[in-house]
N, CA and C of each residue as an Amber inpcrd file, in Angstrom:
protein
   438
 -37.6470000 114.4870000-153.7600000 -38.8150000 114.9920000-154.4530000
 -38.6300000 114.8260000-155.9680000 -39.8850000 114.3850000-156.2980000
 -39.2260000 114.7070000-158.0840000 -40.0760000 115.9370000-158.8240000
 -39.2570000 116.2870000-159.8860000 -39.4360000 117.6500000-160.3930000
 -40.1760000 117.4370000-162.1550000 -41.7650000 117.4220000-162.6800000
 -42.0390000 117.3590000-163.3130000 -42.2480000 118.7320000-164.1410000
 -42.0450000 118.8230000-165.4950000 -41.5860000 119.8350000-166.6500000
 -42.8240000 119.4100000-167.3620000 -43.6270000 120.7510000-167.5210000
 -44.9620000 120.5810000-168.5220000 -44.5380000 121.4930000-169.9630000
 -44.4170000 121.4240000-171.2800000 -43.8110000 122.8230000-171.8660000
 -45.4060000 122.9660000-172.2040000 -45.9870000 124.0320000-172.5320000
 -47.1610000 124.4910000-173.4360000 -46.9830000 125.5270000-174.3400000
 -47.0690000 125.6030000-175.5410000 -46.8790000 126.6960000-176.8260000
 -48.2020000 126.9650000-175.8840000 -48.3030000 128.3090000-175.9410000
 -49.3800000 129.5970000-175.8840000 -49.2260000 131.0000000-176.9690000
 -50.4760000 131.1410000-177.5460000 -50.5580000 132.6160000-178.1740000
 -51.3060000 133.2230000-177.1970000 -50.5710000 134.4870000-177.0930000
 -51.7550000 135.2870000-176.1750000 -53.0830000 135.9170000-176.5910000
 -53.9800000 135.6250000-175.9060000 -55.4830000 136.1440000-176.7030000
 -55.1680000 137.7370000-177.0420000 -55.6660000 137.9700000-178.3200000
 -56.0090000 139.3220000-178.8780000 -57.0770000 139.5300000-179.3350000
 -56.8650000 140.5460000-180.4220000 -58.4970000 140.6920000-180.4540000
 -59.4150000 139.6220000-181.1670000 -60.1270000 139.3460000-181.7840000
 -61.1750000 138.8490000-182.5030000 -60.7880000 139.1830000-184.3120000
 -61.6150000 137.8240000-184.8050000 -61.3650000 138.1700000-186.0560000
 -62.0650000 138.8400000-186.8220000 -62.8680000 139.3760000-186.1810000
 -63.9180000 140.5840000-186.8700000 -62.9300000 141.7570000-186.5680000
 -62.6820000 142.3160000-185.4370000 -61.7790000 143.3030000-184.9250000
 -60.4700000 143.6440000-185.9970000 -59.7930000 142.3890000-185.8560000
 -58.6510000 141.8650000-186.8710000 -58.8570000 142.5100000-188.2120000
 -59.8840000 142.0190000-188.8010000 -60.2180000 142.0330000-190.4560000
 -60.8290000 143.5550000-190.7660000 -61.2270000 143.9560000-189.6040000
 -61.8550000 145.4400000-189.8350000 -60.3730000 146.6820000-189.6340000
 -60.2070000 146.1600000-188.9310000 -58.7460000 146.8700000-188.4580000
 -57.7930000 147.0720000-189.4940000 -57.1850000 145.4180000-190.6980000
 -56.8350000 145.7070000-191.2090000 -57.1540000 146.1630000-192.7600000
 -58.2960000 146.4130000-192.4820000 -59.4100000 146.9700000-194.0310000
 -58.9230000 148.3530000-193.9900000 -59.2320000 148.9990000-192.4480000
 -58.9710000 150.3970000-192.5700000 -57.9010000 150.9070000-192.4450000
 -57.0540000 150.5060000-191.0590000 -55.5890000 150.9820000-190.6400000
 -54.5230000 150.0030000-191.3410000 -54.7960000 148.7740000-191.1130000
 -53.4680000 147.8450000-191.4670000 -53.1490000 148.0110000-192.7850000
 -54.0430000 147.7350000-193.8960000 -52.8200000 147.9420000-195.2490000
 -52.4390000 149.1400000-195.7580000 -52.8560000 150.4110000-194.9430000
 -51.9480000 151.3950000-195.4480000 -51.1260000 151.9410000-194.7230000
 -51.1890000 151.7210000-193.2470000 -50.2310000 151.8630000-192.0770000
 -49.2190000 150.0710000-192.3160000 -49.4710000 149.4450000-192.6800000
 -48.3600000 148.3060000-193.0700000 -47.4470000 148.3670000-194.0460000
 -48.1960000 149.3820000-195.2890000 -47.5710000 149.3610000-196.6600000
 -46.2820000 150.7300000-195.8520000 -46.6970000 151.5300000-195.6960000
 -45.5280000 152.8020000-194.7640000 -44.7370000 152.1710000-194.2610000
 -45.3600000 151.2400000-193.0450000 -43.7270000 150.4380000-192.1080000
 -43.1000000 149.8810000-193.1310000 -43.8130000 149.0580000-194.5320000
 -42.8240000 148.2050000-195.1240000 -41.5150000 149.5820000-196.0370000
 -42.3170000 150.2080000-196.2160000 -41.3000000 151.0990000-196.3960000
 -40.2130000 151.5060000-196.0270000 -40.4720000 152.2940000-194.9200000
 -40.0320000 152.9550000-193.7670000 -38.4630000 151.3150000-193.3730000
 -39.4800000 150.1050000-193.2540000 -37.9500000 149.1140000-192.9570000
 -37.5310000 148.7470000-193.7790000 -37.9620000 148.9660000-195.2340000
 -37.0590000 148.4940000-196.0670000 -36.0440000 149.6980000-196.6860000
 -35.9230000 151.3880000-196.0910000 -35.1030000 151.8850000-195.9580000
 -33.9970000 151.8400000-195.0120000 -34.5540000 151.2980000-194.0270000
 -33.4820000 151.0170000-193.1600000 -32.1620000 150.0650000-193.0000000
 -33.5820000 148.6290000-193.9450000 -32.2840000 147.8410000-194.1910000
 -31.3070000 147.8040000-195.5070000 -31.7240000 148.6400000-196.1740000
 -30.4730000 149.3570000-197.1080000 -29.7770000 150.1640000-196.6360000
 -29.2130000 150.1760000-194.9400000 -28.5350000 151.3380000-194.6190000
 -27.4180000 149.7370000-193.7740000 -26.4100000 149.8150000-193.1450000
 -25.8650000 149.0230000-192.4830000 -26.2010000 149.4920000-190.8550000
 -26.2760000 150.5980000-190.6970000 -26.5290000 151.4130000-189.1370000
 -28.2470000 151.0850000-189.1330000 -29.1350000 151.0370000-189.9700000
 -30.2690000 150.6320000-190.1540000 -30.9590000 149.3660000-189.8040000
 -29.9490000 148.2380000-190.0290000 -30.4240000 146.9600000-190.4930000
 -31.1720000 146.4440000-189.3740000 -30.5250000 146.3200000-188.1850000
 -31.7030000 145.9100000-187.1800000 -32.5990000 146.1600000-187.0160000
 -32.8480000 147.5160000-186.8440000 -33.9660000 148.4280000-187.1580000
 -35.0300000 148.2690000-187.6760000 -34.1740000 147.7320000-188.9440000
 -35.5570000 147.1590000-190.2430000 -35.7690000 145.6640000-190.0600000
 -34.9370000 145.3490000-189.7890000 -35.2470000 143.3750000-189.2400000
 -36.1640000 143.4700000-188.1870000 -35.9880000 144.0410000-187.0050000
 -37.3640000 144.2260000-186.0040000 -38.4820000 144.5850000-186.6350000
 -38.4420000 145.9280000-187.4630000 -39.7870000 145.7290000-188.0120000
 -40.2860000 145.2170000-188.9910000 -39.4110000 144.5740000-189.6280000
 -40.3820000 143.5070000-190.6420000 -40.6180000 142.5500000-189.2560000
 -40.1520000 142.0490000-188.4260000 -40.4630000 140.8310000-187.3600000
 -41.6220000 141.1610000-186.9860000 -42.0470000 142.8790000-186.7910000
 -43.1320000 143.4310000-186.5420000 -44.5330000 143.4400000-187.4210000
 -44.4550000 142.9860000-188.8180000 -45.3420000 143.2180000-189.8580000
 -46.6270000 143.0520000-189.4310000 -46.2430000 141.3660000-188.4910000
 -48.1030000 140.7270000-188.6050000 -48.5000000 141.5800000-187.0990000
 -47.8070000 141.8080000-186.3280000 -48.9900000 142.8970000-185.5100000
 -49.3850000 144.2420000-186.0460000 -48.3310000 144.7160000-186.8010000
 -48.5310000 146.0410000-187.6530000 -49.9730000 145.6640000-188.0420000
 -50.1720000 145.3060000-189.1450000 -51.1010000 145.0510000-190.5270000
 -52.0250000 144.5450000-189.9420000 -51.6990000 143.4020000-189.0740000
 -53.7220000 142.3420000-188.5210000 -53.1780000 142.0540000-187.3080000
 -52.4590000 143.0000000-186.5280000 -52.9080000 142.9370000-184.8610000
 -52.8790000 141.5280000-183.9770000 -51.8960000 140.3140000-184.7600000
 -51.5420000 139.5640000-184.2860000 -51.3720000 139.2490000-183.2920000
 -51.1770000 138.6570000-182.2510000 -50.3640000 138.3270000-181.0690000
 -49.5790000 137.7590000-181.1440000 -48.3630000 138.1910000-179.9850000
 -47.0210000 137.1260000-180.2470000 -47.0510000 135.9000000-179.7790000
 -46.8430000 134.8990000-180.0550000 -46.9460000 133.7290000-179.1440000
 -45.3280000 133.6750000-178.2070000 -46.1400000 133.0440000-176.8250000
 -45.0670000 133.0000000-175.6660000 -44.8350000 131.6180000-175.5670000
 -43.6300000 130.7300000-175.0800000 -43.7630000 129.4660000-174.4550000
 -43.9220000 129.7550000-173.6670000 -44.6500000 129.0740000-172.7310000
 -45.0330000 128.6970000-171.6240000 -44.4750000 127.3750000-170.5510000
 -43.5530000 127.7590000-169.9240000 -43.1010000 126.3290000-169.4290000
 -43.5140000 125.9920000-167.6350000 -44.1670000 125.1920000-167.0870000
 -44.6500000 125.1420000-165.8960000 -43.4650000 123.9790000-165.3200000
 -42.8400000 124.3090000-163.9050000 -42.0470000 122.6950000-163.5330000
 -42.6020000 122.9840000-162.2780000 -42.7050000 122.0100000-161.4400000
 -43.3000000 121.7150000-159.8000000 -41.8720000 121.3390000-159.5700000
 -41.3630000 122.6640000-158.4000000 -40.2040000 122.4500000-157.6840000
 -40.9840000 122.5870000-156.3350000 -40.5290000 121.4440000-155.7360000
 -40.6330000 121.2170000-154.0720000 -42.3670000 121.0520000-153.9180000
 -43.0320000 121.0050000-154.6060000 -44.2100000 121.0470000-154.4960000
 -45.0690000 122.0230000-155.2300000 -44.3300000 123.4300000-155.5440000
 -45.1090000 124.4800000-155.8890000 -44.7340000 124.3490000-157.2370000
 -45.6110000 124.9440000-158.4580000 -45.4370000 125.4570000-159.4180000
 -44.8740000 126.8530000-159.8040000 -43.3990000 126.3760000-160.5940000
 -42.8770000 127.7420000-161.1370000 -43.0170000 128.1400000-162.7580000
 -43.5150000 128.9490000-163.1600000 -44.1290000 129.1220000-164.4180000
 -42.9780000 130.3430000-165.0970000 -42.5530000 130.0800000-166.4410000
 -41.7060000 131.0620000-167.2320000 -42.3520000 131.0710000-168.7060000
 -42.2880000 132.3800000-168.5210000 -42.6700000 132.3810000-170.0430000
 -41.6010000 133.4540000-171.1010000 -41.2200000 132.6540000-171.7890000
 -40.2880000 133.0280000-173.4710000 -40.8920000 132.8850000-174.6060000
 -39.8670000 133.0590000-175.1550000 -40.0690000 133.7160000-176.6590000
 -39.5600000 131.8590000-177.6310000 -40.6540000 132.3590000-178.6340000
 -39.7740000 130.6460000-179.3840000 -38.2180000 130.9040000-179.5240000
 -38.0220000 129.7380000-179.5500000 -36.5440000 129.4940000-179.6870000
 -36.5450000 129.8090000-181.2300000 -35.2020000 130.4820000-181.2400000
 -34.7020000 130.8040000-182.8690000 -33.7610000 129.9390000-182.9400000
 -33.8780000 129.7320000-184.6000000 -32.5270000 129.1010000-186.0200000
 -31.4340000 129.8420000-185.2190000 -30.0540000 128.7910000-185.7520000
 -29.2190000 129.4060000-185.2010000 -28.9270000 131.0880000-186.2350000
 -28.5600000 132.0140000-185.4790000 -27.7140000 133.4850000-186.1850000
 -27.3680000 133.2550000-187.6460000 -26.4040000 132.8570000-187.7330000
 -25.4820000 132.7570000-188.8130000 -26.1330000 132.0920000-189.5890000
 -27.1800000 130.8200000-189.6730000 -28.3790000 130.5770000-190.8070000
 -28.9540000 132.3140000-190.8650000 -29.5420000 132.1960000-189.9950000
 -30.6170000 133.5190000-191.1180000 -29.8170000 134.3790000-190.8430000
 -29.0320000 134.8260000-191.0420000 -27.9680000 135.7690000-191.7760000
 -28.2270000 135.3610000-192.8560000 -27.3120000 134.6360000-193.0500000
 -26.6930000 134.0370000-194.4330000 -28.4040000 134.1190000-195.4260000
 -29.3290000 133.1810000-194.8400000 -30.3380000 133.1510000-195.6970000
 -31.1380000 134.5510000-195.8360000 -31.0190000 135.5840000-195.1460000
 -31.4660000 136.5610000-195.0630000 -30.9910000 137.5930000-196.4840000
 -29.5090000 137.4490000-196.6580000 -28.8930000 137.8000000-197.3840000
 -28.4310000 136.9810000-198.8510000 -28.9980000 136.0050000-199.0030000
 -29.2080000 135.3100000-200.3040000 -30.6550000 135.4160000-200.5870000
 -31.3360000 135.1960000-199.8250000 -33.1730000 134.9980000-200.3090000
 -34.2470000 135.6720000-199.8660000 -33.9530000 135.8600000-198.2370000
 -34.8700000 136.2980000-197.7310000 -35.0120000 138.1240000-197.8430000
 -33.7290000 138.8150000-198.1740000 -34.5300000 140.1250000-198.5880000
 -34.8280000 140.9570000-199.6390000 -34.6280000 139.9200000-200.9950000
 -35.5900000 140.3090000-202.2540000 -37.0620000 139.1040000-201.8630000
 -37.0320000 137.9790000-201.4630000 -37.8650000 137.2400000-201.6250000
 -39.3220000 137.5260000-200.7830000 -38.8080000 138.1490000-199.5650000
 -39.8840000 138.8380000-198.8260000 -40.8880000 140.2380000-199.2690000
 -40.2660000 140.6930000-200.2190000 -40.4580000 141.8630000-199.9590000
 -41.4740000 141.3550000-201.6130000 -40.8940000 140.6180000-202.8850000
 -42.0680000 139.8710000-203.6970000 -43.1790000 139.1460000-203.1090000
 -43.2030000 138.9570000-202.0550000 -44.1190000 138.0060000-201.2680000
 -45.0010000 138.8380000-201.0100000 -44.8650000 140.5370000-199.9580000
 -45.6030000 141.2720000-199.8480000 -46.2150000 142.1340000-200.6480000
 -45.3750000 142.1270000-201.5740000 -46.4640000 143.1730000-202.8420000
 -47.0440000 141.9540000-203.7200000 -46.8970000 141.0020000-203.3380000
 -47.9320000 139.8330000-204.2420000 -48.9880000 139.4290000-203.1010000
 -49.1190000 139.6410000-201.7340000 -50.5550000 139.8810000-200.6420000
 -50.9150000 141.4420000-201.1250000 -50.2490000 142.3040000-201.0230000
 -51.3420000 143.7530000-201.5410000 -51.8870000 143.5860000-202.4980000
 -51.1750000 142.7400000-203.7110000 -51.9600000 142.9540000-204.9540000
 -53.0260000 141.4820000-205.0470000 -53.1120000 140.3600000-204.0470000
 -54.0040000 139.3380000-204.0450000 -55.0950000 140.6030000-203.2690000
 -55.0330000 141.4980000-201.6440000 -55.9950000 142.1030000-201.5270000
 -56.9960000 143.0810000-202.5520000 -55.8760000 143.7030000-203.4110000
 -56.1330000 144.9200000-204.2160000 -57.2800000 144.4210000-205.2660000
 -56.5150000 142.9610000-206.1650000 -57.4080000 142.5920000-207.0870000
 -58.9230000 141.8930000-206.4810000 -58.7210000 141.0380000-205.3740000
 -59.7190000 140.5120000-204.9080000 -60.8560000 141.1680000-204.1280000
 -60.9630000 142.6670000-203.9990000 -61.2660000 143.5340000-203.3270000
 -61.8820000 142.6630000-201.8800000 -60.5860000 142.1510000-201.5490000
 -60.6500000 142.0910000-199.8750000 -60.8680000 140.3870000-199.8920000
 -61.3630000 139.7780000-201.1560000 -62.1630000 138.3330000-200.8990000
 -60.6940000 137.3230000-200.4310000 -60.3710000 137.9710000-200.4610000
 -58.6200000 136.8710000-200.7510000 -58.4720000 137.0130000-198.6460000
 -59.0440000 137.7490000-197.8020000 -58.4010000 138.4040000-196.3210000
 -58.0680000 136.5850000-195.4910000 -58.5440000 135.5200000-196.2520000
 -57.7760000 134.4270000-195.0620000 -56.3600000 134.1170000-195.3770000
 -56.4440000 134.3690000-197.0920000 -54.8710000 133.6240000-197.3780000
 -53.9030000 135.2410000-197.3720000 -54.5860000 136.7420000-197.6530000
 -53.8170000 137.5540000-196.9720000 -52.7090000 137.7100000-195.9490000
 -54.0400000 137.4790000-194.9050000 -54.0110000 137.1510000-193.6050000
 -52.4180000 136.2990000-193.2140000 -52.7630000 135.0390000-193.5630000
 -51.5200000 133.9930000-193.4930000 -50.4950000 134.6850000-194.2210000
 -50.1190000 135.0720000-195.5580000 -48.8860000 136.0840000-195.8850000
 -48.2730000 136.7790000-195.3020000 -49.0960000 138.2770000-194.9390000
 -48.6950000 138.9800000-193.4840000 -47.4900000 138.2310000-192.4480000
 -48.7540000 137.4080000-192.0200000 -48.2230000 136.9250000-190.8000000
 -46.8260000 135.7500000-191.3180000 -46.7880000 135.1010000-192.4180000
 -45.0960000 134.3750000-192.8600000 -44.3300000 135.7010000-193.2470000
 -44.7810000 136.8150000-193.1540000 -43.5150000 137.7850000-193.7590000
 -42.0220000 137.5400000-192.8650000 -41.5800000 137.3600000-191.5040000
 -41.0410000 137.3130000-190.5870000 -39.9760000 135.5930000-190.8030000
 -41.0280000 134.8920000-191.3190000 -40.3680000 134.0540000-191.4620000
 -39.5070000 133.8100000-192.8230000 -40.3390000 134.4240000-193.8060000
 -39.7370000 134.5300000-195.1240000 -38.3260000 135.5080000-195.1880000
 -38.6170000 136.4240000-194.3140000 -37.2860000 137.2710000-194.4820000
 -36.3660000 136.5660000-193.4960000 -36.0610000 136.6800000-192.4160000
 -34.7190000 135.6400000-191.6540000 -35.3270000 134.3940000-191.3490000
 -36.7200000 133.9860000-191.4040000 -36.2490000 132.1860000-190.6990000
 -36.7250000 132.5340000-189.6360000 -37.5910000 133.2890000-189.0300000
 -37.6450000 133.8010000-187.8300000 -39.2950000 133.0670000-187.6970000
 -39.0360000 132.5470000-186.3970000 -39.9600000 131.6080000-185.8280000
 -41.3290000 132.6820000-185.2770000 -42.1680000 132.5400000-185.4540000
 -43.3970000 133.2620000-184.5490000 -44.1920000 133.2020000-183.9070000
């Protein structure tokens, strides 16, 4: 028999971008600005640090209700389809360490108070390239794929 491998990137449907943009008008940037807090005390602690690395990883569902994207991989064994679904593959560890700890955790954290203050001054007109900030926070701080 032969065994064919389909991969498909999938995001899982969430809400809408009306939903999204209203959501984060009212709840997301001041329930986002707290978590950024809240993890950037943590990762000034060493017993903390994961803690606060998950939730900055967490920002863009925090703030605009993102979805995570899953791979999706389908292979036909014996005839039937077996379907798995994961998480993107990550950089190796020891890169975003290392870059985490040279760049990524002053550089992230200028990144996000320069989206509050593009929302703040633009009163809201700025919410597509917001939007996209948010959601690179994760990558700006470790390298972390989304």
């Amino acid at each position: 028999m032969t065994q064919q491998n389909t991969r498909v990137e999938l995001i899982e449907r969430g809400p809408g971008c009306l939903v999204r943009g209203l959501y984060f008008l009212f709840i997301g940037l001041w329930l986002g600005l707290i978590w950024v807090v809240v993890a950037w005390f943590f990762n000034l602690t060493i017993v903390g640090l994961p803690i606060g690395l998950l939730m900055i990883n967490r920002i863009p569902q925090v703030m605009t209700l993102r979805p995570q994207r899953v791979q999706t991989t389908v292979e036909i064994r014996e005839g039937s389809p077996v379907i798995r679904h994961t998480t993107i593959r990550q950089n190796p560890f020891l890169l975003r360490a290392l870059y985490f700890l040279v760049i990524g955790f002053w550089f992230s954290l200028v990144w996000m108070l320069l989206a509050w203050l593009l929302t703040a001054v633009t009163f809201g007109l700025a919410f597509p390239l917001t939007f996209w900030m948010f959601d690179q926070v994760p990558a700006i701080t470790t390298l972390a794929r989304y």
